[in-house]
N, CA, C and O of each residue as an XYZ file, in Angstrom:
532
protein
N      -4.431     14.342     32.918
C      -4.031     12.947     32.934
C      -2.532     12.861     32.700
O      -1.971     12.716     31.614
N      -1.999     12.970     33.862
C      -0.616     13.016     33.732
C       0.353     11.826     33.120
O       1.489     11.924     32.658
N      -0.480     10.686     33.275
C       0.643      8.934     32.768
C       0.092      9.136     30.978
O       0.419      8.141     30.332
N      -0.729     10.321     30.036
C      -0.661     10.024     28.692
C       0.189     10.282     28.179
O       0.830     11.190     28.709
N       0.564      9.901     27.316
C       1.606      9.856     26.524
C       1.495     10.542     24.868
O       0.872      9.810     24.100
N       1.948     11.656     24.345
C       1.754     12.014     23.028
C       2.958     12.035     22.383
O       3.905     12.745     22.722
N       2.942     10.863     20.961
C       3.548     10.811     20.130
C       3.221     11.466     18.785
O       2.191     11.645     18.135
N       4.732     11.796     18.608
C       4.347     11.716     16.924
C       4.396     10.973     15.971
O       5.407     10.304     16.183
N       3.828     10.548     14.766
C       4.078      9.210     13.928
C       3.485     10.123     12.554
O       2.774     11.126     12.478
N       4.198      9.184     11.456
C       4.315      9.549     10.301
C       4.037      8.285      9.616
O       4.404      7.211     10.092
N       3.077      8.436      7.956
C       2.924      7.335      7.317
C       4.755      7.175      6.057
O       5.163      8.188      5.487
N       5.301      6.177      5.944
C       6.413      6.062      5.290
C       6.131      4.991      4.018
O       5.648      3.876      4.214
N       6.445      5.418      2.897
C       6.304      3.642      1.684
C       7.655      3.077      2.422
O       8.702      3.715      2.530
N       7.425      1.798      2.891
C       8.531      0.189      2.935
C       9.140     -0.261      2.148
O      10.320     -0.555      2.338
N       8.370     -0.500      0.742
C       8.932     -1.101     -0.075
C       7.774     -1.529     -1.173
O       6.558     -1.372     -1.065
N       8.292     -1.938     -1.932
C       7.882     -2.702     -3.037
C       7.505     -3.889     -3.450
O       8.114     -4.256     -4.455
N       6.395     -4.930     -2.873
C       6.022     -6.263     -2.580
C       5.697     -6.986     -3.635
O       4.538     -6.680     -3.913
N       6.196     -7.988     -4.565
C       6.043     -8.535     -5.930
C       5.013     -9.766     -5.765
O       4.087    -10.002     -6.541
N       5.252    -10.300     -4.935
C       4.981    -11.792     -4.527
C       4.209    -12.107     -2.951
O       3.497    -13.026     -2.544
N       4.542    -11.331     -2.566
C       4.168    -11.139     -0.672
C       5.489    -11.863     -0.366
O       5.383    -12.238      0.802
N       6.545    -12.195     -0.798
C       7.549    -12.259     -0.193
C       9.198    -11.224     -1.158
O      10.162    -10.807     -0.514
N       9.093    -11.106     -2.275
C      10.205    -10.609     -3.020
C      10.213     -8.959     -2.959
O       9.797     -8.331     -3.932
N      10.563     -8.471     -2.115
C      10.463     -6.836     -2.183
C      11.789     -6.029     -2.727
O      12.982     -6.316     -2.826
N      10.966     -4.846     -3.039
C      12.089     -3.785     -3.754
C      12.252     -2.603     -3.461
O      11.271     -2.045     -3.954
N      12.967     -1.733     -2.892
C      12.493     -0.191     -2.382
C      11.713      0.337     -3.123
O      11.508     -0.048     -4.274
N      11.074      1.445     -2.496
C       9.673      2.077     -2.892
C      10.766      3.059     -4.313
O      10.075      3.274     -5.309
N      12.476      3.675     -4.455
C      12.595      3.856     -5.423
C      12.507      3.172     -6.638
O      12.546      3.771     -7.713
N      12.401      2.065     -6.554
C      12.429      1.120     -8.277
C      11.476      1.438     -8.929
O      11.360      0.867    -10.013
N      10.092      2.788     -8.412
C       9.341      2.520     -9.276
C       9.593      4.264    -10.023
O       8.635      4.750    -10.625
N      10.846      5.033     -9.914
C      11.133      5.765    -10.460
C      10.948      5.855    -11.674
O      11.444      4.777    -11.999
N      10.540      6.411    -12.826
C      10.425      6.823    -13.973
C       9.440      5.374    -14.570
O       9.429      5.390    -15.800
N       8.758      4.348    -14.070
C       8.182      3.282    -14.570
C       7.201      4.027    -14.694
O       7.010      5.062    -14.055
N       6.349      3.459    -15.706
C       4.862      3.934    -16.164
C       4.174      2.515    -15.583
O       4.400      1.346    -15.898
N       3.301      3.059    -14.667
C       2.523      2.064    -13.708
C       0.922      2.719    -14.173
O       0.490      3.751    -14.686
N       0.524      1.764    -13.782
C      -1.306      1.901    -13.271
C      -1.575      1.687    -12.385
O      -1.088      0.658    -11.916
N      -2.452      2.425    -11.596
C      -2.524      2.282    -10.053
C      -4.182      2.042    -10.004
O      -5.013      2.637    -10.689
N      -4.479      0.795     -8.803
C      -5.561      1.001     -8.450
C      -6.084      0.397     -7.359
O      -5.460     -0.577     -6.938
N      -7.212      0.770     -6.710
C      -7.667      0.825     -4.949
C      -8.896      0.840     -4.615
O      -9.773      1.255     -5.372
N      -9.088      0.445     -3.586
C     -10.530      0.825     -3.109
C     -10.450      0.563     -1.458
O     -10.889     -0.331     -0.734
N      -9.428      2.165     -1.139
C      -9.393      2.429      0.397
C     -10.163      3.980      0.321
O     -10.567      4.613     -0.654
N     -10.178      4.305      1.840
C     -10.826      5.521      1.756
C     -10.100      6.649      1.573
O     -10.720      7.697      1.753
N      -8.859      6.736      1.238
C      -8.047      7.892      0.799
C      -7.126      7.495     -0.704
O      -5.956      7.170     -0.904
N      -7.992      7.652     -1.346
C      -7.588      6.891     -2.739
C      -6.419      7.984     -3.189
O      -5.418      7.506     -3.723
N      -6.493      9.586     -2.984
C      -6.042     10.286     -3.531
C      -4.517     10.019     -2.513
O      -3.583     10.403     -3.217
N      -4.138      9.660     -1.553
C      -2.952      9.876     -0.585
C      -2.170      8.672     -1.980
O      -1.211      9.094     -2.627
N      -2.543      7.735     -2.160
C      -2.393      6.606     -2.228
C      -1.520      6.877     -4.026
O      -0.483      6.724     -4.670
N      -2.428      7.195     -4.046
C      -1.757      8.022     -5.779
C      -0.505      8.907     -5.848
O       0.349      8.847     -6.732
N      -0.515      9.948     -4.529
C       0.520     10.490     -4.684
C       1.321     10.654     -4.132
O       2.089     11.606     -3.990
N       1.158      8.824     -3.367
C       3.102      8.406     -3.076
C       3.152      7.676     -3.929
O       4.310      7.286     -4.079
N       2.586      7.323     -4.501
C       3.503      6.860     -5.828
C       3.926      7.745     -6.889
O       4.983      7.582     -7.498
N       3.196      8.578     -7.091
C       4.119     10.450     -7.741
C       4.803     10.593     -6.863
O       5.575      9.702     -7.214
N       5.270     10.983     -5.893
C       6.309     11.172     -4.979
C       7.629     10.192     -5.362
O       8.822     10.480     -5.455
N       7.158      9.344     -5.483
C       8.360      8.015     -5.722
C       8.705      8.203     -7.069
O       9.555      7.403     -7.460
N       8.314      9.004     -7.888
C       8.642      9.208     -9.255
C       8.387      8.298    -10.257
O       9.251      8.082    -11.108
N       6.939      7.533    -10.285
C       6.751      6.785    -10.997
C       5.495      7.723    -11.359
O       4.854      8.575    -10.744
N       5.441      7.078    -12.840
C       4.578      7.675    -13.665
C       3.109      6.855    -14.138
O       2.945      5.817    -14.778
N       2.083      7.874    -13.482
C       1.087      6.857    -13.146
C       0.691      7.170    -14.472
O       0.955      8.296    -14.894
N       0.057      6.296    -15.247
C      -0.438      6.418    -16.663
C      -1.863      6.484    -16.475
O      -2.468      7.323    -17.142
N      -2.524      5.725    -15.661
C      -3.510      5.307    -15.685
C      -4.476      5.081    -13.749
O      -3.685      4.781    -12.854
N      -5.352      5.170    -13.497
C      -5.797      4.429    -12.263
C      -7.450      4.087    -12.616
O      -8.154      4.608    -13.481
N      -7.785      3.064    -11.668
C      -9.303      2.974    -11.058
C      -9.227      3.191     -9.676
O      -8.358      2.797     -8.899
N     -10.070      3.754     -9.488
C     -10.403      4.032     -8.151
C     -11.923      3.195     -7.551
O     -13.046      3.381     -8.021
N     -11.635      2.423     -6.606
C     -13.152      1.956     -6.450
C     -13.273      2.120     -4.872
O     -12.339      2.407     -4.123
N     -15.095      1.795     -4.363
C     -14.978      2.084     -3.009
C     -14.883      1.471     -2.266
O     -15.143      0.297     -2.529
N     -14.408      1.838     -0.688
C     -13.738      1.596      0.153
C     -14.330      0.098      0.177
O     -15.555     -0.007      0.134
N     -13.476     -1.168      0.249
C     -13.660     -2.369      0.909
C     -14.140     -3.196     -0.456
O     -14.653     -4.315     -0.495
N     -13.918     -2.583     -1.218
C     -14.944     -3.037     -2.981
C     -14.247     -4.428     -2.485
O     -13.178     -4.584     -1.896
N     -15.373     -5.544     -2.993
C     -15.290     -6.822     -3.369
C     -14.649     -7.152     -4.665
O     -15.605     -7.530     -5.341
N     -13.227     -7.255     -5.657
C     -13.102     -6.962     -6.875
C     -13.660     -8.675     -7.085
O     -13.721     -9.576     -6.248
N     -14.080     -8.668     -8.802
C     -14.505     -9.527     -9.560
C     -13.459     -9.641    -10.691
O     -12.552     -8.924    -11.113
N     -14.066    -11.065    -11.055
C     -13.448    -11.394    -12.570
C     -13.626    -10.095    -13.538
O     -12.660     -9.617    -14.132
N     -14.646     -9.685    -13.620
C     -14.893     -8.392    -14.566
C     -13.694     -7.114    -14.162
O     -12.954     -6.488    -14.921
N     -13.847     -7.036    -12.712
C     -13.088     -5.992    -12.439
C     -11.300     -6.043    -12.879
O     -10.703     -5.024    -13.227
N     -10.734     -7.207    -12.795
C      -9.781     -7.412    -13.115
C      -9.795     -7.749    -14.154
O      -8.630     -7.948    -14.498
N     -10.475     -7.953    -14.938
C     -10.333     -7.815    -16.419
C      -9.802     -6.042    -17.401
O      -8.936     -5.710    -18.210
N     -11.142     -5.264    -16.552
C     -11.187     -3.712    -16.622
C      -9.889     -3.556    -16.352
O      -9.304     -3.134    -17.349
N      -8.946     -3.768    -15.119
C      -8.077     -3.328    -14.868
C      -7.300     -3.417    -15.615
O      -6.686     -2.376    -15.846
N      -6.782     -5.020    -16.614
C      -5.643     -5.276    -17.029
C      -5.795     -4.354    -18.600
O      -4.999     -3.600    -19.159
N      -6.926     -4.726    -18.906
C      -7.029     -3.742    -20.143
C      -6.679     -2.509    -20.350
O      -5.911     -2.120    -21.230
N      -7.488     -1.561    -19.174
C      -6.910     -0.214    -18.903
C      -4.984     -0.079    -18.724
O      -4.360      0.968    -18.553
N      -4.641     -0.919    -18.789
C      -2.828     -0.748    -17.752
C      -1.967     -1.547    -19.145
O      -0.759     -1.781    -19.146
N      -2.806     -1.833    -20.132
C      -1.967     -1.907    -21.211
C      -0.820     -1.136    -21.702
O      -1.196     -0.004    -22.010
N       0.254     -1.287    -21.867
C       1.505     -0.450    -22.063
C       2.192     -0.184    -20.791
O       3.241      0.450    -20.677
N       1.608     -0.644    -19.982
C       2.202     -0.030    -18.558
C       3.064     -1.185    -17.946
O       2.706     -2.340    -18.172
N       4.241     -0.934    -17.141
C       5.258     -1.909    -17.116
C       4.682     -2.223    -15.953
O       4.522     -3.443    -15.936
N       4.269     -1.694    -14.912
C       3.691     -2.279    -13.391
C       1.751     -1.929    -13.388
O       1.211     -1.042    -14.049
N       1.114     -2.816    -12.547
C      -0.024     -2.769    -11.699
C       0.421     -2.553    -10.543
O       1.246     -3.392    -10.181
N       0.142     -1.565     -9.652
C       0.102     -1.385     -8.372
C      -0.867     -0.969     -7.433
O      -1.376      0.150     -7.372
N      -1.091     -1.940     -6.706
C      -2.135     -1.460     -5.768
C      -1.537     -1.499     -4.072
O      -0.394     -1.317     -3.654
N      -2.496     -1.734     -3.515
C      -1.986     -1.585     -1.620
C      -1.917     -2.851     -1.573
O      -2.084     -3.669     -2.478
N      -1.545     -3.070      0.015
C      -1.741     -4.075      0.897
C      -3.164     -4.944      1.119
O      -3.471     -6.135      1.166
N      -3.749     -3.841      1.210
C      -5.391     -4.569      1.560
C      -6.196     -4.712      0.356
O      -7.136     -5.505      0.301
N      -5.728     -3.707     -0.937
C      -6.244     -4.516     -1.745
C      -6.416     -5.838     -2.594
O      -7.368     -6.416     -3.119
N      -4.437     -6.145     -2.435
C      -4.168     -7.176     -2.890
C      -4.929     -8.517     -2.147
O      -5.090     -9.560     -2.781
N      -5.349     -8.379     -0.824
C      -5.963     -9.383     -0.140
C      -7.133     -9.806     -0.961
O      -7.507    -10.961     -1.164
N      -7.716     -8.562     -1.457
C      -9.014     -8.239     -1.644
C      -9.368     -9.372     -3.098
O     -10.412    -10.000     -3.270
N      -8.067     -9.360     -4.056
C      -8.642     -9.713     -5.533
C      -8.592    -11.593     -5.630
O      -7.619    -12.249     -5.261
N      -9.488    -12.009     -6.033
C      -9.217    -13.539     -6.319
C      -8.001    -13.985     -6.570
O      -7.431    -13.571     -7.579
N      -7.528    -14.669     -5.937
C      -6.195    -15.062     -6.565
C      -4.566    -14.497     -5.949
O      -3.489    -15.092     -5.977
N      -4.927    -13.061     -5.385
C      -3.827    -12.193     -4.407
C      -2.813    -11.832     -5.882
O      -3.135    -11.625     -7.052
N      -1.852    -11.863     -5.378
C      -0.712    -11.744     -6.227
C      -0.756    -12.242     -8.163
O      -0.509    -11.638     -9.207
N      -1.310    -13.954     -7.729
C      -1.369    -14.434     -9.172
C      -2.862    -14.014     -9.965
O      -3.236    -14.621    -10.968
N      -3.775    -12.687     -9.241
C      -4.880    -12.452    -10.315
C      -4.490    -11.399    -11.346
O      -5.425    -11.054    -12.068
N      -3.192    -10.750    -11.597
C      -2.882     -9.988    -12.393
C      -1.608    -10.033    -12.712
O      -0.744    -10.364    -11.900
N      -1.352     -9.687    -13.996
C       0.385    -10.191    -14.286
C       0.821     -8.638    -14.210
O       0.296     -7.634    -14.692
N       2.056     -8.829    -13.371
C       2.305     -7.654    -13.254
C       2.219     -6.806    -11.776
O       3.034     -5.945    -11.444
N       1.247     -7.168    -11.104
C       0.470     -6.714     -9.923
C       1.926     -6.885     -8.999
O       2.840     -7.709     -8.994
N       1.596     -5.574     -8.190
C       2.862     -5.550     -6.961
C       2.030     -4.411     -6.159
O       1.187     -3.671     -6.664
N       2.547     -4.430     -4.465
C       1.780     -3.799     -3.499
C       2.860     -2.449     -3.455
O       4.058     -2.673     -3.630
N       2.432     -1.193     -3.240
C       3.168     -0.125     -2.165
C       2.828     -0.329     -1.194
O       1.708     -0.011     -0.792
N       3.988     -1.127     -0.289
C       3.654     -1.143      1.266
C       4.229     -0.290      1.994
O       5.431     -0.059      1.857
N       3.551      0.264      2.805
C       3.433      1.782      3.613
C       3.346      1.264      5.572
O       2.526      0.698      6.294
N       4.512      1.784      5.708
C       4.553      0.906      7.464
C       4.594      3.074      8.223
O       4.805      4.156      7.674
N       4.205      2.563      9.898
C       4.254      4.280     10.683
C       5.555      3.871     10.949
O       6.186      2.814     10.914
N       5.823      5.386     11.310
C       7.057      5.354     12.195
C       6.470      6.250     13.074
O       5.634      7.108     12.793
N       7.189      5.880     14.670
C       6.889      6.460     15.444
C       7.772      7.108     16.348
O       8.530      6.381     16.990
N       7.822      8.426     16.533
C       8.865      9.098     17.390
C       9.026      8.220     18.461
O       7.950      7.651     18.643
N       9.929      7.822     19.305
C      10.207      6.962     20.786
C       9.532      5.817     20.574
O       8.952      5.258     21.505
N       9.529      5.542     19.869
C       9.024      3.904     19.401
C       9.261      2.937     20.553
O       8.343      2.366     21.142
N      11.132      2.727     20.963
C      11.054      1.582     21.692
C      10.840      2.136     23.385
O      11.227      1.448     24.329
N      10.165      3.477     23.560
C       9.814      3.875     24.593
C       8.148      3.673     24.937
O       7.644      3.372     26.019
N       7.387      3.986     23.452
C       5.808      3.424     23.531
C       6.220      2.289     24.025
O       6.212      2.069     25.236
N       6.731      1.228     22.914
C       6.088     -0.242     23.060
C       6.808     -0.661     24.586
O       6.157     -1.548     25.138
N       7.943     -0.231     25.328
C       8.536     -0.627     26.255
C       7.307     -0.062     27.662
O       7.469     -0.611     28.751
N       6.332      0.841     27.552
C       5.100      1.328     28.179
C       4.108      0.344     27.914
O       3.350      0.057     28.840
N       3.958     -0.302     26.666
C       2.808     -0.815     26.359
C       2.870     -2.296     27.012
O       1.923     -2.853     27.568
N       4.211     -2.839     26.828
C       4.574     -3.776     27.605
C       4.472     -4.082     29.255
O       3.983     -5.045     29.846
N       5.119     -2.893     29.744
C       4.589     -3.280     30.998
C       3.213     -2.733     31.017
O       2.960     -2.828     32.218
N       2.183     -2.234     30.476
C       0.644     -2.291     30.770
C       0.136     -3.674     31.014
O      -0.638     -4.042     31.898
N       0.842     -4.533     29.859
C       0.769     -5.778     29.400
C       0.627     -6.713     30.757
O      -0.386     -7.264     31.189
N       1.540     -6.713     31.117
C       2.258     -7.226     32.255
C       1.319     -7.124     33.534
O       1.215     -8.219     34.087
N       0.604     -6.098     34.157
C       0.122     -5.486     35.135
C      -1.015     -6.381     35.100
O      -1.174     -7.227     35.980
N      -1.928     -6.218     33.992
C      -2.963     -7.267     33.882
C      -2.783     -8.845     33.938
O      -3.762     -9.582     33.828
């Protein structure tokens, strides 16, 4: 199939999401003692970009993939993350908890975007596919 196309792409942290609008590079969470917690299916990747970023995870829950969190659960959480200057979880979890942003004080996302080798060469392909139809 000669018209496929193989890229390479890489997962990268973006930044640091406080609010869903106030962000901070993924370094600010250098030497902070955070608690981390999730419920995607690679809980362990997820943990150690934030060790990578040099923040110091004190604490995590891990729950499973797509977990519905509750009042209880965010209760568990805030208790466990006592002493800890940040809560951090993902993107999709933050969707996930009652309330988003305002169900935990403290709570901020690692947002994680691809990069893709020839980027404006895919999407400039994908476009005219677009087009044809």
């Amino acid at each position: 199939a000669p018209d496929i196309r193989i890229c390479d792409a890489r997962t990268v942290t973006s930044c640091v999401d406080f609010d869903g609008g106030r962000q901070e590079p993924g370094s600010m969470l250098k030497d902070k003692k955070v608690f981390a917690f999730c419920g995607i299916a690679n809980p362990a990747r997820f943990l150690s970009s934030l060790k990578e970023l040099g923040a110091l995870v004190e604490g995590s829950r891990l729950f499973l993939d797509h977990h519905k969190y509750s009042a209880a659960d965010l209760e568990s959480i805030e208790a466990a993350a006592a002493g800890c200057e940040l809560i951090v979880t993902t993107q999709k979890d933050i969707c996930r908890l009652p309330g988003g942003y305002g169900a935990l004080k403290g709570v901020c996302t690692l947002n994680i975007a691809a990069e893709i080798d020839g980027e404006a060469e895919i999407l400039s392909l994908i476009m005219k596919g677009i087009r044809r139809e």
